[in-house]
KEDRENTOR-493040 format. One record per residue (C-alpha): z, x, y; chain; residue number from 1; residue in one letter. Coordinates in nm, 4 decimals. Layout:
N
c3:c1:c2:c:k:r
Z:X:Y:A:NUM:A;
...
end
This chain:
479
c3:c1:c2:c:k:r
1.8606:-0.2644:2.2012:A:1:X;
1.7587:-0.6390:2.2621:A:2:X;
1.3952:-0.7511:2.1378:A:3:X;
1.2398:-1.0821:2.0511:A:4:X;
1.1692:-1.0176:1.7005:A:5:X;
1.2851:-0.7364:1.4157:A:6:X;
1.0818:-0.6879:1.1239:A:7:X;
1.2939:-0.4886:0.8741:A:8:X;
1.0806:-0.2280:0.6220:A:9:X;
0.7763:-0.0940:0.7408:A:10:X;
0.5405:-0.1063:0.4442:A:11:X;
0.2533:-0.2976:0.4197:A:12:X;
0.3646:-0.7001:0.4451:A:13:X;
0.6224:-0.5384:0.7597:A:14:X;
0.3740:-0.3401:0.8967:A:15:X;
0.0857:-0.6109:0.8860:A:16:X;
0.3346:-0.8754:1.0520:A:17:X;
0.4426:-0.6408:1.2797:A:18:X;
0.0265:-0.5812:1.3886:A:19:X;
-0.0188:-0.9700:1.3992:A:20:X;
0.2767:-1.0087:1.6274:A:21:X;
0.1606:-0.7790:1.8557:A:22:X;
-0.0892:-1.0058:1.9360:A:23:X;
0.1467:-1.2281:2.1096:A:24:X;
0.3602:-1.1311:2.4492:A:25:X;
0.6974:-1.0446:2.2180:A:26:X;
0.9156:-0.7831:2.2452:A:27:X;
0.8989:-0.6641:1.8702:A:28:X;
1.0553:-0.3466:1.7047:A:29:X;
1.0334:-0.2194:1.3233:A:30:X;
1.3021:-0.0463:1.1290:A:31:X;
1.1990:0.1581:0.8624:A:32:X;
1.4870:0.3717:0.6832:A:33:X;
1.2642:0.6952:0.5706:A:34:X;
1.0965:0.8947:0.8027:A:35:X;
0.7454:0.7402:0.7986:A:36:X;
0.5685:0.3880:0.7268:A:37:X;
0.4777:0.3590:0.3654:A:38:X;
0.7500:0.5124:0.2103:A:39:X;
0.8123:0.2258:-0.0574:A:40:X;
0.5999:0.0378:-0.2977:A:41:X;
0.3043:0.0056:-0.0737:A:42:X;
0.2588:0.4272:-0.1105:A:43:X;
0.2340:0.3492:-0.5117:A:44:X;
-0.0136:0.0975:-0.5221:A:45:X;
-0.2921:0.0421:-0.6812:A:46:X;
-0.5400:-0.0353:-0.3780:A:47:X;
-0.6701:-0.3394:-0.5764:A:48:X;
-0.7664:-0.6425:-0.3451:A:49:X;
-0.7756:-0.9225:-0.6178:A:50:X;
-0.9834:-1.2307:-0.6081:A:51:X;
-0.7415:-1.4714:-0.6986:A:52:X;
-0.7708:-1.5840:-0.9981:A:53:X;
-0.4479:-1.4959:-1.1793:A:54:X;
-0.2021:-1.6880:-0.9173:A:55:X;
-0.0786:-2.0440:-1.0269:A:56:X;
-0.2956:-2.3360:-0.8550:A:57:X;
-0.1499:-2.5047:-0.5876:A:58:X;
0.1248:-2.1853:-0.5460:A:59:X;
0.1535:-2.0039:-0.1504:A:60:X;
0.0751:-1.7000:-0.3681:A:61:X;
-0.2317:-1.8349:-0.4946:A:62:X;
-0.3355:-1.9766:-0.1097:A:63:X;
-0.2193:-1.6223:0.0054:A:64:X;
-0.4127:-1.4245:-0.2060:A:65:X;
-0.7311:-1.5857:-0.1715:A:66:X;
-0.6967:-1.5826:0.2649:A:67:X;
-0.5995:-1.2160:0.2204:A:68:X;
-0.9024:-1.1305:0.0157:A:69:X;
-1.1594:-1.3567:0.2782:A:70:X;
-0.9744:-1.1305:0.5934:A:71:X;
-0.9647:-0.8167:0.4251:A:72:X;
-1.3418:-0.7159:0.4886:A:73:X;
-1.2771:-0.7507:0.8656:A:74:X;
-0.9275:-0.5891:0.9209:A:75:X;
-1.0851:-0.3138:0.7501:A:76:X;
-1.3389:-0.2662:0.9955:A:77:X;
-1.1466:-0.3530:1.2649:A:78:X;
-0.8781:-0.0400:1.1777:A:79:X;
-1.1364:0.2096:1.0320:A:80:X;
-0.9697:0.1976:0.6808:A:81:X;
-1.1725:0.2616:0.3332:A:82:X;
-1.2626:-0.0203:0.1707:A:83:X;
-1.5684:-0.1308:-0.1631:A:84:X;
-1.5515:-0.4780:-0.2661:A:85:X;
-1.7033:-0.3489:-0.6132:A:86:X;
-1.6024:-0.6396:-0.8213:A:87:X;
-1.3710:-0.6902:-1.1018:A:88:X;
-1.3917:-0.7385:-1.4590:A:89:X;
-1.1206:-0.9027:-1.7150:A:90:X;
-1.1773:-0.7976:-2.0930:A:91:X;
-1.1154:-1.0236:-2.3714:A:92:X;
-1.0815:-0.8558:-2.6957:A:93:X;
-1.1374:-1.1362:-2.9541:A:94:X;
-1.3200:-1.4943:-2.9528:A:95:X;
-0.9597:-1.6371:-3.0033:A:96:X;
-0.8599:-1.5654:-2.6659:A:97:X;
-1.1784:-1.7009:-2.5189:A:98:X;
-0.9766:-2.0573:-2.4519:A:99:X;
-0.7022:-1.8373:-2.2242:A:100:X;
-0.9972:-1.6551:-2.0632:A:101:X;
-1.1399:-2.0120:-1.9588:A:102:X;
-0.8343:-2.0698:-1.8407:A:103:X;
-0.8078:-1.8259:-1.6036:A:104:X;
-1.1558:-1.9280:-1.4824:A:105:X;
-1.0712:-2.2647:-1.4400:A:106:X;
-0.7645:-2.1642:-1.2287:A:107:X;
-1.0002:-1.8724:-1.0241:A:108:X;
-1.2149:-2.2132:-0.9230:A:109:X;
-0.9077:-2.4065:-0.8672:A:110:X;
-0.7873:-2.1455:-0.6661:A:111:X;
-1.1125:-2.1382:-0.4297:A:112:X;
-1.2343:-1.7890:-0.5714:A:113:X;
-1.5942:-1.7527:-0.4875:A:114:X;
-1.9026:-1.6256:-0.7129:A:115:X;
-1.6239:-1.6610:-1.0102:A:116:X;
-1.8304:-1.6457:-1.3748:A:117:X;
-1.7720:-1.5746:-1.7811:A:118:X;
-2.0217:-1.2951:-1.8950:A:119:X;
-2.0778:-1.2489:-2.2408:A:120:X;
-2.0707:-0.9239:-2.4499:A:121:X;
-2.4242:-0.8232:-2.3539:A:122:X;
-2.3857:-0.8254:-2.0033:A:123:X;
-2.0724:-0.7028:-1.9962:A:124:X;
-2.2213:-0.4096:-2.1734:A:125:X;
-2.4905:-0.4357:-1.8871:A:126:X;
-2.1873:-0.4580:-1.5570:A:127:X;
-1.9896:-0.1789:-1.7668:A:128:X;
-2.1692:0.0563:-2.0395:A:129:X;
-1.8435:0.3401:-2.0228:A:130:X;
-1.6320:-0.0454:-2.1101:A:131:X;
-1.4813:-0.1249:-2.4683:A:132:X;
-1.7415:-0.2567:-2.7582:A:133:X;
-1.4660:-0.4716:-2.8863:A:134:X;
-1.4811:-0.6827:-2.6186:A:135:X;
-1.6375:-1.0018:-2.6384:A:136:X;
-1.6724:-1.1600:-2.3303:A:137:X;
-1.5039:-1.0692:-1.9655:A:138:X;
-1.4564:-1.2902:-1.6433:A:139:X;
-1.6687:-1.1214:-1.3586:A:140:X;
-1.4964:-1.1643:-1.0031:A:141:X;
-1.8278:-1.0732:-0.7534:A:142:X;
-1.5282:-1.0468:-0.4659:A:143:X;
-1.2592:-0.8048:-0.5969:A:144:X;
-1.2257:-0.5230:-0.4642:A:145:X;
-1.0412:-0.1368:-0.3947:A:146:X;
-0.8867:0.0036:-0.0357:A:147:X;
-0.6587:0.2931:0.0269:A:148:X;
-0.2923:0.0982:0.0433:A:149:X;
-0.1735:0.3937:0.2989:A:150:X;
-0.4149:0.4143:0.4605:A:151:X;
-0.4158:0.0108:0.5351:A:152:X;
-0.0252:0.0401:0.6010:A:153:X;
-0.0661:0.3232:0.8789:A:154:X;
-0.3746:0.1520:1.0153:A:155:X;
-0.1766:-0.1419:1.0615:A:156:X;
0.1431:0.0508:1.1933:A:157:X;
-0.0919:0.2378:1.4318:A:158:X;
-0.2783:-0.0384:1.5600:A:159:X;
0.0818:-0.2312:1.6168:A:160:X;
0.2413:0.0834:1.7843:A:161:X;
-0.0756:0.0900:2.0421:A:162:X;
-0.0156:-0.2795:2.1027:A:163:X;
0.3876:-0.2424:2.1859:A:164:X;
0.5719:-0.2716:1.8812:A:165:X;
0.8446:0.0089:1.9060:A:166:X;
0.9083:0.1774:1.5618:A:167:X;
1.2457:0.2938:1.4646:A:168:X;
1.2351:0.5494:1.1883:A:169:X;
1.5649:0.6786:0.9816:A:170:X;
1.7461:0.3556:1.0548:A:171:X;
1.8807:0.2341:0.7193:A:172:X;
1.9960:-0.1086:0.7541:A:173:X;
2.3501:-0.1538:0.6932:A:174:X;
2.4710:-0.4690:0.8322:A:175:X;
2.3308:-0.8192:0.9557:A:176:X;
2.5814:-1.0853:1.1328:A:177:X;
2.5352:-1.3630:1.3487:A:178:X;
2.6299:-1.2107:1.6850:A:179:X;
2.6379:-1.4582:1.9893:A:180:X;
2.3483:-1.6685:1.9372:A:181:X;
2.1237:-1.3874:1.7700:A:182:X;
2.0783:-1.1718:1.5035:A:183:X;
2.2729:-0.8257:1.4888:A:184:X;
2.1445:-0.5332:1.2994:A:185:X;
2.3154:-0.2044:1.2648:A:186:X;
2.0714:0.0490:1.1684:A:187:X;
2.1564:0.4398:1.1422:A:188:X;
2.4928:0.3699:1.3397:A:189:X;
2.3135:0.2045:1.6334:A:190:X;
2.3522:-0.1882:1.6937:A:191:X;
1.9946:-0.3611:1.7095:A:192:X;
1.9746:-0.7424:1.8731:A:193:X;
1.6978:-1.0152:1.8171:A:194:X;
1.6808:-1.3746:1.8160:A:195:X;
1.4710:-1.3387:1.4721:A:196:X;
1.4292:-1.1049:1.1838:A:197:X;
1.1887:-1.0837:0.9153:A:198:X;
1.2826:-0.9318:0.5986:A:199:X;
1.0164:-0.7581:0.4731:A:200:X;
1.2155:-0.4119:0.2841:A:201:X;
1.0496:-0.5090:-0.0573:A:202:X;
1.3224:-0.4165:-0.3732:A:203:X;
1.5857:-0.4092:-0.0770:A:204:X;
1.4700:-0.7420:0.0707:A:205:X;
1.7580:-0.8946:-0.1810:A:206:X;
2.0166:-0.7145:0.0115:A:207:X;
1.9749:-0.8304:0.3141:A:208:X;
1.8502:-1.2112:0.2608:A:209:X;
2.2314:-1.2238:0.0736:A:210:X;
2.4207:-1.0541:0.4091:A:211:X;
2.2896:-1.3779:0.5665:A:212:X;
2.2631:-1.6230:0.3207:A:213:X;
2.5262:-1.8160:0.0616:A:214:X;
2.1450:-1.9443:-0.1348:A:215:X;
2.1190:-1.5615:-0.3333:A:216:X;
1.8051:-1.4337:-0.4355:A:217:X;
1.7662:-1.1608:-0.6871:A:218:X;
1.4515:-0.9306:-0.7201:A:219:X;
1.4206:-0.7068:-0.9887:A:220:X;
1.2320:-0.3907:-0.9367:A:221:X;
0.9401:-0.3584:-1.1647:A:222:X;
0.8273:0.0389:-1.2123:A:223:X;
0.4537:0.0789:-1.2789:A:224:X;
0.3406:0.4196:-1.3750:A:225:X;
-0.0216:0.5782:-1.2821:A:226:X;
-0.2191:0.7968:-1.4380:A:227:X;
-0.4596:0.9820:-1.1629:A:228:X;
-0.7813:1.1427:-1.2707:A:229:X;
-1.0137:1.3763:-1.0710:A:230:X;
-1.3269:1.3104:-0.8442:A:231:X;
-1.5037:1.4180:-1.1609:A:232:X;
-1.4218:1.0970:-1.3278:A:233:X;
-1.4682:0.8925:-1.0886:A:234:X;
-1.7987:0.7399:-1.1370:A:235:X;
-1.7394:0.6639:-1.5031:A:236:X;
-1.6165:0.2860:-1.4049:A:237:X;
-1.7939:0.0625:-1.1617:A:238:X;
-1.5604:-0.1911:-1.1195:A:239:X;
-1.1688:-0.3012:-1.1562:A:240:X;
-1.1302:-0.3242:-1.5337:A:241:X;
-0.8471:-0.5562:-1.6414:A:242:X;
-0.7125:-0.7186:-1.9532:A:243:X;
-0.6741:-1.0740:-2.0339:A:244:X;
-0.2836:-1.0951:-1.8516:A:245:X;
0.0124:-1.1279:-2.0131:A:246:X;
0.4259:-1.1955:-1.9968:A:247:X;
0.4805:-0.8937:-1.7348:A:248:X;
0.1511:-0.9429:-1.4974:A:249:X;
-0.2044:-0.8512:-1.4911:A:250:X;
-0.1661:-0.5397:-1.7194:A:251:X;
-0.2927:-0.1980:-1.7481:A:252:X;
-0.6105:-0.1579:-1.5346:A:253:X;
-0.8403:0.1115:-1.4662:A:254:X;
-1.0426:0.1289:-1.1442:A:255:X;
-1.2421:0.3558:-0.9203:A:256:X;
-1.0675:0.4360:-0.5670:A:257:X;
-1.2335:0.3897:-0.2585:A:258:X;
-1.1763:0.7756:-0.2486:A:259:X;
-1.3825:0.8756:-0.5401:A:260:X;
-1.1186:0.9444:-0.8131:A:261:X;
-1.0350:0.7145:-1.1275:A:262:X;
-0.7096:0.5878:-1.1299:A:263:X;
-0.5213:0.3829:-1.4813:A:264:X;
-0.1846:0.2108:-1.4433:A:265:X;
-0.0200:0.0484:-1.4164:A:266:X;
0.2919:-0.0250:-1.6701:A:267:X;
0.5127:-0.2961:-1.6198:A:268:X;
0.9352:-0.1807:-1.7026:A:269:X;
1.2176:-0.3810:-1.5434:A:270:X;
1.5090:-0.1825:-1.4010:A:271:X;
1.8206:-0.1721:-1.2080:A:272:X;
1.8025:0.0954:-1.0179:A:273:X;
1.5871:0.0140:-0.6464:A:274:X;
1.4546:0.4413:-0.6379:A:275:X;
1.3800:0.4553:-0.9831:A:276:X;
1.1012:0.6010:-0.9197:A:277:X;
1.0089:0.8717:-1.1803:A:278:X;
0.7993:0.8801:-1.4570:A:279:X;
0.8830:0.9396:-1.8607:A:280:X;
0.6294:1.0835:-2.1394:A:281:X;
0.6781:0.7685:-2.3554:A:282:X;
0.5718:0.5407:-2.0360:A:283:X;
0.2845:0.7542:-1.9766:A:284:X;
0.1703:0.7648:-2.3145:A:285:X;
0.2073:0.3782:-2.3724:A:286:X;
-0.0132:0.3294:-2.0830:A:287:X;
-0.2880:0.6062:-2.1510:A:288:X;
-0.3338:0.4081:-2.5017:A:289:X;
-0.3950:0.0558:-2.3260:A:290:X;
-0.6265:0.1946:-2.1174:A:291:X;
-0.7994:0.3538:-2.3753:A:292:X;
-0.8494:0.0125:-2.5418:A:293:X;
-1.0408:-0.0988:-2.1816:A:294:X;
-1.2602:0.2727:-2.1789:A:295:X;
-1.2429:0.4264:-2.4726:A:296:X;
-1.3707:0.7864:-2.3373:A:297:X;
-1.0965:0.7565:-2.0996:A:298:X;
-1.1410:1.1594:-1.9358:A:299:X;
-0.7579:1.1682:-1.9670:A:300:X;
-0.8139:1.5300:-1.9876:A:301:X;
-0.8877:1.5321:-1.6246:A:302:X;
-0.5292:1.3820:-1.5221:A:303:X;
-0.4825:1.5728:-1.1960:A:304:X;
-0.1108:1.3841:-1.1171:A:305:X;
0.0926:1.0746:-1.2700:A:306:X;
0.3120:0.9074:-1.0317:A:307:X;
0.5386:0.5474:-1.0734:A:308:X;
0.5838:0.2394:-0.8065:A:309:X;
0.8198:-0.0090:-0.8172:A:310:X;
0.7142:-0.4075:-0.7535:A:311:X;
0.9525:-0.6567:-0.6228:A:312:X;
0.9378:-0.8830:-0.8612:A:313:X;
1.1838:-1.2120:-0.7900:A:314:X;
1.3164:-1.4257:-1.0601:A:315:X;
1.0989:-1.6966:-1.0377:A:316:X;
0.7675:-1.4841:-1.0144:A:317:X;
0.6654:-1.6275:-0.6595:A:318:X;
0.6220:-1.5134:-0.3034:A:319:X;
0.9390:-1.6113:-0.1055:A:320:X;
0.8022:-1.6889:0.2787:A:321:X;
1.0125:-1.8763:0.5196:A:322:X;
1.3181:-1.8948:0.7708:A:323:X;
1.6203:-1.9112:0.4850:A:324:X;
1.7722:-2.2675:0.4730:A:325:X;
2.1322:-2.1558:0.5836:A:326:X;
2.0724:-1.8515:0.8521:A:327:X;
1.8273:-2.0138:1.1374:A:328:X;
1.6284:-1.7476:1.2377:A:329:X;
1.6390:-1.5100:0.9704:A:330:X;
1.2409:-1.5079:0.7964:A:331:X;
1.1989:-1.3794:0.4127:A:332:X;
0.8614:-1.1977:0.3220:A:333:X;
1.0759:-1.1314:-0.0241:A:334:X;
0.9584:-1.0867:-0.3763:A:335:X;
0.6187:-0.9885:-0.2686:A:336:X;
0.4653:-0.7719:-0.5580:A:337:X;
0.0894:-0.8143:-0.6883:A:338:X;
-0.1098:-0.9683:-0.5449:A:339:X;
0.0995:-0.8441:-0.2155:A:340:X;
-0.1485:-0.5985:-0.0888:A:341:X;
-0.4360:-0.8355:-0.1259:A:342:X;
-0.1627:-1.1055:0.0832:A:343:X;
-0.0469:-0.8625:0.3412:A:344:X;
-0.3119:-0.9930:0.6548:A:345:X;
-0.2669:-1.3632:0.5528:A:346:X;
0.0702:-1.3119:0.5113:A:347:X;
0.0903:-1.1125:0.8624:A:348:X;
-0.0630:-1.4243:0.9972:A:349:X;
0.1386:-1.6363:0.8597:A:350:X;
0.4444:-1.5189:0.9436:A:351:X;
0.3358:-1.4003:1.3244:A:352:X;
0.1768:-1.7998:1.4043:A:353:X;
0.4962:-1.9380:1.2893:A:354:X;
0.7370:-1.6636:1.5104:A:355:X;
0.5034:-1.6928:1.8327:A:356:X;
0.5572:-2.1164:1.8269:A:357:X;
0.9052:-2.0753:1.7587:A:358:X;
0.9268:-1.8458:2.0732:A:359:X;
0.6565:-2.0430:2.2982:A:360:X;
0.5280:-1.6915:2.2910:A:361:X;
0.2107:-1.6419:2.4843:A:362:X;
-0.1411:-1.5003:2.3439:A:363:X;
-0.2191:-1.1815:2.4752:A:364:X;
-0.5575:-1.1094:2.6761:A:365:X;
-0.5211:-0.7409:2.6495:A:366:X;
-0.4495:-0.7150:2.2611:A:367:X;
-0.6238:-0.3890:2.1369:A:368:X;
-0.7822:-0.5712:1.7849:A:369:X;
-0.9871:-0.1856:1.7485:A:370:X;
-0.7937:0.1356:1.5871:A:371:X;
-0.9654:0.4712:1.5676:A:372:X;
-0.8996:0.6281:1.2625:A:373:X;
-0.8966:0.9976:1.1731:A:374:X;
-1.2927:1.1491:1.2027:A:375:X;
-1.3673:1.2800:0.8762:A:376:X;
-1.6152:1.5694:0.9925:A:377:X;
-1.8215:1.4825:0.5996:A:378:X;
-1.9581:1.1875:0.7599:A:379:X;
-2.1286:1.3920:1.0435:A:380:X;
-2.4953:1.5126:1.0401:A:381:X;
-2.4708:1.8783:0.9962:A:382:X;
-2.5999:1.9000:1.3686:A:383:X;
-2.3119:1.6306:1.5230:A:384:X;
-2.0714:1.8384:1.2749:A:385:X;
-2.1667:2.1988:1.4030:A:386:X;
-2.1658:2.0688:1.7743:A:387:X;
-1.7771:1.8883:1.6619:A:388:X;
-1.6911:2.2616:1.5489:A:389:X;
-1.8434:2.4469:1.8421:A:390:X;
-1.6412:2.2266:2.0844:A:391:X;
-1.3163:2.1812:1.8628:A:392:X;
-1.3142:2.5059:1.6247:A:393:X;
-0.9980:2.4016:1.3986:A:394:X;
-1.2698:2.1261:1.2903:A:395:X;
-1.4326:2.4512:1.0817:A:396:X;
-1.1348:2.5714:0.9189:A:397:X;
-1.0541:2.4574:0.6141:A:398:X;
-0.7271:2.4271:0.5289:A:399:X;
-0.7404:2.1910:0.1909:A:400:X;
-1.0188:2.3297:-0.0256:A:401:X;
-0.9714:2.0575:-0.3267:A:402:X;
-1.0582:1.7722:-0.0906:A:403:X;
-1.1960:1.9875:0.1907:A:404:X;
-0.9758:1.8669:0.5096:A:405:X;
-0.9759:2.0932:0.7257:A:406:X;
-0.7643:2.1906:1.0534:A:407:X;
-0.8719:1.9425:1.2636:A:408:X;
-0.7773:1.6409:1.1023:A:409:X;
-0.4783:1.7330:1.0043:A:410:X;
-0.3924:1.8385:1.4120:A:411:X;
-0.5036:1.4824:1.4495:A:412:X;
-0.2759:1.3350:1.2030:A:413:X;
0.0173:1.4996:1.3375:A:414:X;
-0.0687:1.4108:1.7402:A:415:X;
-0.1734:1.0308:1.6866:A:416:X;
0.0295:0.7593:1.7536:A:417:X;
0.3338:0.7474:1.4939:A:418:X;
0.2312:1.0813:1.4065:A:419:X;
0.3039:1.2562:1.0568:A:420:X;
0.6120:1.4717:1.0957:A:421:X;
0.5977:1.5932:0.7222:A:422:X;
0.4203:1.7240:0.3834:A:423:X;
0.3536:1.3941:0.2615:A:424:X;
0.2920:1.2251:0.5545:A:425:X;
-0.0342:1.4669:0.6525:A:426:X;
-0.1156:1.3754:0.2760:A:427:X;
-0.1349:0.9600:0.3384:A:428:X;
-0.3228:1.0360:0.6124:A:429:X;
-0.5695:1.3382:0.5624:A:430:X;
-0.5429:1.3465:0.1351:A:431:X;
-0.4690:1.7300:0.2155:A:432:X;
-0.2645:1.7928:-0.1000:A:433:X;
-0.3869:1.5200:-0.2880:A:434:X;
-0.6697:1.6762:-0.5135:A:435:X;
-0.6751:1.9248:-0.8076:A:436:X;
-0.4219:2.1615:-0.7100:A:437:X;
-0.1640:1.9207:-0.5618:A:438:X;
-0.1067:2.0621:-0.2700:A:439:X;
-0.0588:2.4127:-0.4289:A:440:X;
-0.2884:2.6026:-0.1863:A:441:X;
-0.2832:2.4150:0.1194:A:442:X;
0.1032:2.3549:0.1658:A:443:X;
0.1979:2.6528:0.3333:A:444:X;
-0.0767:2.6115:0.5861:A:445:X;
-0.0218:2.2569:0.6685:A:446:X;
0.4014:2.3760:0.6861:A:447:X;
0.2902:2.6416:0.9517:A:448:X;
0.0714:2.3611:1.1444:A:449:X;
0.3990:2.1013:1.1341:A:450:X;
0.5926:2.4137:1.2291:A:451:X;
0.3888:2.4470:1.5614:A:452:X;
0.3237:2.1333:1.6678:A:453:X;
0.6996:1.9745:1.6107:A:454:X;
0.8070:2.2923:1.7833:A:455:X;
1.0567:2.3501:1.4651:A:456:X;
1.0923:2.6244:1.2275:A:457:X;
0.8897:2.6344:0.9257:A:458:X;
1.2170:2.5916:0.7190:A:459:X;
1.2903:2.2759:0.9070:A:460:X;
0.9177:2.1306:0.7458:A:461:X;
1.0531:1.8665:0.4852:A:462:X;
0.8027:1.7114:0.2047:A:463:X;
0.9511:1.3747:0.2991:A:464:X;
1.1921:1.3850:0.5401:A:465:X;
1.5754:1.3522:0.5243:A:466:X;
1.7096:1.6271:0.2714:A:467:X;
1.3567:1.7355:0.0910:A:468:X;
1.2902:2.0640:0.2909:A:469:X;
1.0321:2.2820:0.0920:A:470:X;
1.1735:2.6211:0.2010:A:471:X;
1.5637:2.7025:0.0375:A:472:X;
1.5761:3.0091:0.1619:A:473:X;
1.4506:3.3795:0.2528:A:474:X;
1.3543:3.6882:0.0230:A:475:X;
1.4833:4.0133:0.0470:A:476:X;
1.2071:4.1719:0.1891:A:477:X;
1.2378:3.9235:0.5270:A:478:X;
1.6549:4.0049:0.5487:A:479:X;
end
């Protein structure tokens, strides 16, 4: 299969180039080796769009972060995704650190950060009253804010897939040679062709920037573990708490989500291995006790699910963005961890502008800029919502009581475009599964409804694709 461009990984940065390209008249396709977009780091986020004060002055990351922020707003409307620009807040715990907190105000101006200011104890008390006595001061950032990282990333995919972009799930990349004037990609045992590729696979983009390249790069992936907390909790915080940063990033935060629940994390461990993504008691617990110096009655009590990402961090700490020196037509988005999320449209942008001049590629007229997202009956009057269940009845059963989705939407998630095809893939897109019980009373219900509509078996229904199928076997009383 020939097309003009390939973007490689389809997580947020891949995704979000992938939309922007779209724009253009380009034949573009996206490989994605799992069986779903946002199967990497961008599932295990922390939905925080930062203001840009923590990036070095003058750096892309730094230039990135702030565009990303400014677009964020919009692309949000555009794509029906959640999204609270509720501020953020960065503790400093004793008058000696004050200097390194005007630092990083001096930098957040530098930077262009709007509405940037130092409060003092009292008002901090004031912006946070659930925040830390002990600290003295904070730096208040008016234009942070929180969105739902999958729900950007399918947004994005969604919105790209409507446009043309052709996705191509459960095609690990294996190989990348020059190949008669172009790039060829074999993926899953089939050969893919394109004059350019963009390497956005996060902790894998390493591996393929050194098939291509004799200039290595090395990326490191950096776990982060989460500590979730229920609905009940949510309210307790306002805004994004941080702590003054140090050696290994901005630190231990905690930080309403856009959907209502309190979320602490994350921790900061380098590793070796690029799926090392599980959890450990001692990480856990180190990161429940920083957080605890932020909010002190921390409802860590009401921990409804832990969970660990892993951030692409490259040895020199930057954003790598560019056609590699030595392999024309091969484009890094490598080594994009925090702020990456915040990055992803301006980096989409980016990326896209550069790729459509390269190719003299034309502007489309009939670009669809507007995604419908999933109708969350909640939002209805109760009339519009009993007329929505008289005409479409599976919009009145409930099928996940802990965050009430019901049949409907998750019918919808399965038959939209780049539809869910398993467990976790209705939860990105619905939350079924995501609330107290974890998914403990609405799996098998959501397993029959994948069942039916992927005309499979129910023992087919995998939590994540490839090998993960929930059922193992039968009981005796079905033989």
């Amino acid at each position: 299969m020939k097309y003009d461009v390939i973007v490689i990984g389809a997580g947020v940065i891949g995704c979000a180039v992938a939309r922007e390209l779209s724009r253009y008249r380009l034949k573009v396709g996206v490989l994605e080796k799992e069986e779903d977009v946002c199967c990497g780091t961008s599932k295990a986020n922390s939905g925080i769009v930062h203001a840009g004060f923590d990036a070095k002055s003058g750096s892309l990351m730094a230039e990135l972060n702030v565009a990303g922020n400014q677009q964020m707003e919009q692309l949000c409307r555009e794509l029906e995704v959640d999204f609270c620009r509720n501020g953020s807040l960065v503790l400093c715990f004793s008058r000696e650190e004050l200097p390194r907190l005007e630092q990083l105000y001096q930098r957040g101006v530098a930077n262009g950060v709007p509405g940037l200011r130092i409060v003092n104890q009292e008002e901090l008390q004031e912006l946070e009253p659930a925040g830390s006595k002990e600290a003295v001061a904070a730096l208040y950032a008016p234009s942070g804010g929180i969105v739902c990282p999958f729900g950007l990333t399918i947004a994005l995919a969604e919105n790209a897939s409507v446009n043309g972009v052709e996705f191509c799930f459960e095609r690990e990349v294996t190989s990348i040679v020059r190949f008669q004037n172009q790039w060829r990609i074999t993926a899953g045992g089939e050969y893919f062709d394109a004059e350019y590729v963009v390497n956005a696979a996060g902790v894998y983009a390493d591996v393929f920037h050194n098939m291509v390249s004799r200039q290595k790069l090395h990326i490191t992936p950096r776990r982060g573990s989460y500590c979730l907390m229920d609905k009940e909790a949510g309210a307790l915080v306002r805004h994004t708490i941080f702590q003054l940063p140090g050696e290994y990033g901005k630190g231990v935060l905690v930080t309403p989500t856009v959907h209502g629940n309190l979320m602490a994390g994350p921790t900061a461990v380098d590793i070796t291995e690029k799926e090392g993504t599980n959890t450990s008691a001692l990480e856990l617990s180190q990161l429940c006790e920083k957080a605890k110096r932020s909010i002190p009655g921390l409802p860590l009590h009401q921990v409804i699910t832990s969970f660990a990402g892993l951030r692409a961090h490259e040895d020199g700490g930057a954003f790598v963005i560019g056609e590699v020196a030595d392999a024309r037509g091969f484009i890094d988005c490598a080594g994009i961890e925090s702020p990456g999320l915040t990055s992803a449209p301006a980096i989409g942008r980016m990326v896209s502008r550069m790729l459509a001049k390269r190719l003299s590629a034309e502007e489309r007229t009939d670009f669809i800029a507007q995604r419908k997202g999933i109708l969350d009956p909640r939002k209805l009057s109760r009339e519009a919502r009993a007329a929505l269940i008289k005409e479409q009845p599976a919009y009145g059963s409930i099928v996940c009581r802990c965050e009430m989705i019901t049949e409907g939407e998750i019918l919808d998630a399965i038959r939209r475009p780049l539809g869910a095809k398993s467990l976790d893939g209705i939860k990105r897109r619905t939350r079924a599964g995501m609330g107290r019980c974890q998914s403990g009373f609405c799996a098998p219900k959501t397993m029959e409804l994948l069942a039916r509509e992927w005309g499979i078996s129910i023992a087919e229904v995998t939590k994540s694709g490839k090998n993960s199928r929930m059922i193992a076997g039968v009981n005796k009383d079905q033989l």
